[in-house]
C-alpha positions, 0 to 999 in steps of 0.5 A: 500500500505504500509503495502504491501510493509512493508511485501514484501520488509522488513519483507520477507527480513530482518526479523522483525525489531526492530523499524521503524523510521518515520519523518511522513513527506509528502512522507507518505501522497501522492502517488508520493513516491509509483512510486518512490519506484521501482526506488530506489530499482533497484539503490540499486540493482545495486550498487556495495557494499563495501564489496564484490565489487558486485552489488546484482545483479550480485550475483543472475544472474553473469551479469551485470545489463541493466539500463532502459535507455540504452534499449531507447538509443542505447548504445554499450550495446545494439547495441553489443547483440546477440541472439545466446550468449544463450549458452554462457549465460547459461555457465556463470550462471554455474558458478555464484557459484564461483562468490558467493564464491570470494564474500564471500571471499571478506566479510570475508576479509572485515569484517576483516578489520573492526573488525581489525580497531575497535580493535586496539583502544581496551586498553588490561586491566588485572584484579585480585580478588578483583579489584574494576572496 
């Protein structure tokens, strides 16, 4: 079960890693972790992220996620669905290719803001032939 999910959910994904780090503490030993998995991947799914404002999930289906809860409580969310919003649904999934292209603006920006922070701490040093460093 661990490698399965070592392949699937890491090396599909990321490429292969560097190192995996490991306390070796009790998640490893039950089952418990393995039902918790799916839950935790979802959280991360549908978390909005710094740099681009966007949950993942957003990026992939230009919508806003329905968290497994409010299908079991009646939220506005759910009591406001319409069946026929198919047509709308499938014109907002036309333009998930600007929802894309306003992310990668926003990444750009924000790792420009990064690069920014972290150079400004730079000390700008000139060196000539025959300085010893």
């Amino acid at each position: 079960m661990i490698i399965k999910f070592i392949w699937h959910n890491i090396l599909y994904r990321f490429g292969i890693p560097r190192r995996l780090i490991s306390d070796n503490g009790r998640q490893f030993t039950g089952g418990n972790w393995v039902d918790q998995l799916s839950s935790v991947l979802w959280a991360l799914r549908v978390t909005p992220k710094e740099a681009t404002s966007l949950t993942l999930f957003q990026l992939v289906y230009r919508g806003e996620a329905v968290i497994l809860v409010e299908v079991g409580v009646e939220s506005d969310w759910m009591r406001l669905y319409d069946e026929e919003n198919g047509e709308r649904r499938l014109m907002e999934l036309d333009l998930v290719d600007e929802v894309r292209d306003i992310a990668a603006i926003r990444l750009m920006a924000y790792r420009q803001r990064m690069r920014h922070n972290y150079n400004r701490r730079v000390i700008l040093r000139s060196f000539q032939v025959g300085d010893l460093v």
